[in-house]
C-alpha positions in Angstrom: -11.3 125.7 -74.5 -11.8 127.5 -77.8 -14.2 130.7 -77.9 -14.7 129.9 -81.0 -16.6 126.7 -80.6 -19.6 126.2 -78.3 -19.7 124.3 -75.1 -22.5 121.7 -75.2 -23.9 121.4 -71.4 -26.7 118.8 -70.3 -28.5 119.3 -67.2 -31.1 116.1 -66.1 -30.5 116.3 -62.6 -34.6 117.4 -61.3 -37.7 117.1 -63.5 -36.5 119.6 -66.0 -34.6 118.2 -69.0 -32.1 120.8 -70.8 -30.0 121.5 -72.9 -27.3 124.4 -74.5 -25.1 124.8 -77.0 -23.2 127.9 -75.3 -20.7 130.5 -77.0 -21.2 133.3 -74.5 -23.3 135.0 -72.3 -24.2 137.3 -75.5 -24.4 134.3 -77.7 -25.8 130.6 -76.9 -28.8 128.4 -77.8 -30.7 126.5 -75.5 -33.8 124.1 -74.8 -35.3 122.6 -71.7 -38.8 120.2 -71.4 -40.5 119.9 -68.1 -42.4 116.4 -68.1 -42.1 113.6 -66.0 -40.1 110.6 -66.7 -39.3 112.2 -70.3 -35.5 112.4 -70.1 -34.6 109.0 -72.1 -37.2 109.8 -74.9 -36.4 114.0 -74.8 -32.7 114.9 -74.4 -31.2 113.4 -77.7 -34.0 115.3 -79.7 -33.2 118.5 -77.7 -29.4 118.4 -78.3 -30.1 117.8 -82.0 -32.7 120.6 -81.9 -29.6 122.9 -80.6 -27.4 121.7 -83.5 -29.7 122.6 -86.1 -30.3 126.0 -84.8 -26.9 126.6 -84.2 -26.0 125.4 -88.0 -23.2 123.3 -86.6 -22.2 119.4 -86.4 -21.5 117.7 -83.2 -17.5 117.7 -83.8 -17.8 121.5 -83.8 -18.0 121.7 -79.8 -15.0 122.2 -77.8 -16.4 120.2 -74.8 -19.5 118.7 -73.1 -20.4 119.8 -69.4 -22.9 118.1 -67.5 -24.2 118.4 -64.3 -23.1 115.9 -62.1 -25.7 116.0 -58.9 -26.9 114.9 -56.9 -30.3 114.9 -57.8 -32.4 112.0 -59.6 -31.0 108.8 -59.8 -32.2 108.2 -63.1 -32.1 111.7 -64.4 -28.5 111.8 -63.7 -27.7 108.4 -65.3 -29.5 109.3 -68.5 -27.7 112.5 -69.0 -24.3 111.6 -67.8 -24.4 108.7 -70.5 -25.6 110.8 -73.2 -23.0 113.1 -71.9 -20.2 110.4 -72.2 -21.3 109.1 -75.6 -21.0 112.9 -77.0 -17.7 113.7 -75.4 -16.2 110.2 -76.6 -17.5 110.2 -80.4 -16.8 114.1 -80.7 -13.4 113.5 -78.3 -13.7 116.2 -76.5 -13.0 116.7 -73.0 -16.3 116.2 -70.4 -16.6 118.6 -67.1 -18.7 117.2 -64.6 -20.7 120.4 -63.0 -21.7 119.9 -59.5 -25.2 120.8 -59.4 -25.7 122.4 -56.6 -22.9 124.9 -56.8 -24.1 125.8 -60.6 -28.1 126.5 -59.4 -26.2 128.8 -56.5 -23.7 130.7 -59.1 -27.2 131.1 -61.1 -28.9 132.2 -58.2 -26.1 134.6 -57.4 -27.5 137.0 -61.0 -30.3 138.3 -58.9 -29.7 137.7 -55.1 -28.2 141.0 -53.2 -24.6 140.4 -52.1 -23.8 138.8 -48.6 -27.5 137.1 -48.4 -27.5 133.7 -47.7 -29.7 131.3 -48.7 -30.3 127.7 -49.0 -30.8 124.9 -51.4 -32.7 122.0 -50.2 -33.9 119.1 -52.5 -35.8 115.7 -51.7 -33.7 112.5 -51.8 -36.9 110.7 -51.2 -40.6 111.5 -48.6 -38.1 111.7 -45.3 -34.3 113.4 -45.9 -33.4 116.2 -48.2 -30.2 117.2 -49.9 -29.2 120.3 -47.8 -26.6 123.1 -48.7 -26.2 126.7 -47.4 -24.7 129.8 -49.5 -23.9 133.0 -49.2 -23.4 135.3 -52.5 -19.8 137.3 -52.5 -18.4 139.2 -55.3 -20.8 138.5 -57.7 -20.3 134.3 -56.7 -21.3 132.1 -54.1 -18.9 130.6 -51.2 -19.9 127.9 -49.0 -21.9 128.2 -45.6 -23.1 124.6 -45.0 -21.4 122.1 -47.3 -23.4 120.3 -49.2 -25.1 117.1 -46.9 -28.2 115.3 -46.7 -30.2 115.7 -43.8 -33.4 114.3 -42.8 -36.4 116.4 -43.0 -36.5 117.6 -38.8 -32.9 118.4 -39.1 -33.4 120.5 -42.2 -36.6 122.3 -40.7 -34.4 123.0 -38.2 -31.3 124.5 -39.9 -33.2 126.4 -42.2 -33.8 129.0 -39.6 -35.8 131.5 -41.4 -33.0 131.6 -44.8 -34.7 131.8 -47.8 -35.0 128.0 -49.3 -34.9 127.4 -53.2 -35.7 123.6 -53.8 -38.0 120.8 -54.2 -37.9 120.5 -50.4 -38.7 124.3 -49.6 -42.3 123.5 -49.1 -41.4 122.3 -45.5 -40.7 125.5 -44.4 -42.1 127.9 -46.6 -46.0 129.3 -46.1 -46.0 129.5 -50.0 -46.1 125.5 -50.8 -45.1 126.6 -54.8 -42.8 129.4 -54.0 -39.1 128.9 -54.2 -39.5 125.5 -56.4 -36.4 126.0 -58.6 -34.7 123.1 -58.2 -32.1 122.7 -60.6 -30.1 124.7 -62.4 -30.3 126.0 -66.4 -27.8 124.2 -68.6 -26.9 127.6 -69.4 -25.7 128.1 -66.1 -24.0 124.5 -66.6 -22.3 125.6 -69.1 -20.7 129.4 -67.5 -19.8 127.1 -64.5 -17.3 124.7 -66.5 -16.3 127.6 -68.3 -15.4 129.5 -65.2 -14.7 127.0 -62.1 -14.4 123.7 -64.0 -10.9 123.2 -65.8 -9.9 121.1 -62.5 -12.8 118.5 -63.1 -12.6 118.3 -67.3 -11.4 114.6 -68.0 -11.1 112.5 -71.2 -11.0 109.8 -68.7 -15.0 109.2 -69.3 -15.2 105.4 -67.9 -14.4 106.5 -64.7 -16.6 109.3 -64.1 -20.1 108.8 -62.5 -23.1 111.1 -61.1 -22.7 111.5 -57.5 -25.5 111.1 -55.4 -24.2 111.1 -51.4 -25.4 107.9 -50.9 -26.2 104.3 -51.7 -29.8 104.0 -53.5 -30.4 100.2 -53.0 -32.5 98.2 -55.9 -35.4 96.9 -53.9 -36.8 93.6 -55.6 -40.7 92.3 -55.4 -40.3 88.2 -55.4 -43.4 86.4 -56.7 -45.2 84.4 -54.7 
């Protein structure tokens, strides 16, 4: 990937829609609206919003990074398929950022090394998407791989770590503390540029958000 030419990341994954056009971490542009159910309407006028500060045209990025869950089932489809429409009409390769790991290697700026900590968010009232870290040299490595658990089991692996997460509340005294639950696309964008030559594709049909389970469609017949 070129230095000269931005990285364009999209990050949809939680309630917070956003969006970078990313040169380096001395020179990027970014945007991000938190308001429910806003992603369809929002993220296209954010990324132009980013091009027009930037003073650039859409075939002036050297790739699209998105971040690929899990997280919202919606959220994810909406900015995996703006992601896909970008990469293919700019054709540019895509890297799919697993979200999870890209909140950690955020969270690893301004943790102390060798702490662990955990990120839990809510799949839905009774399970949680579960993951464990620990920050080394300046990174992240794997404690607990990344799982969903239901809210008991959780409670009871969180064991006094510190919890960042929609699902935090269930352990922490502090019901609003901790609530970062996804991670900034600016962050989306250092982790394709650092970890994610192995997942950059210009196979965009067959890539899809991934969300540890099946969410089944459940459809009200009329009387």
């Amino acid at each position: 990937m070129r230095n000269d030419k931005p990285i364009l990341a999209i990050e949809t994954s939680e309630t917070v829609c956003s969006a970078a056009l990313y040169y380096s971490t001395e020179k990027y542009f970014t945007s991000a609206i938190k308001l429910k159910h806003s992603h369809s309407e929002k993220l296209f006028e954010i990324i132009e919003s980013l091009f027009q500060q930037a003073e650039i045209n859409r075939d002036e990025i050297s790739s699209v990074a998105v971040s690929g869950g899990p997280g919202s089932f919606t959220g994810l489809r909406i900015g995996m398929a703006a992601a896909k429409s970008i990469a293919c009409g700019t054709g540019v390769p895509l890297i799919v950022v697993p979200t999870f790991e890209a909140l950690a290697y955020q969270l690893s700026s301004c943790i102390s090394a060798n702490t662990e900590f955990i990120i839990a968010n809510k799949v839905n009232k009774d399970e949680v998407y579960y993951s464990k870290f620990k920050i080394k040299s300046n990174s992240y490595i794997f404690v607990d791989e990344l799982t969903i658990l239901t809210n008991k089991e959780f409670v009871n692996k969180s064991n006094g770590n510190k919890v960042f997460g929609s699902a935090s509340y269930l352990v922490e005294e502090d019901k609003n503390s901790n609530i970062t639950s996804s991670p900034s696309a600016v962050y989306v964008a250092e982790w394709a540029l650092k970890f994610g030559e192995k997942n950059s594709t210009f196979d965009y049909d067959y890539i899809e958000p991934s969300y540890l389970k099946d969410f089944i469609v459940k459809m009200r017949h009329k009387k």
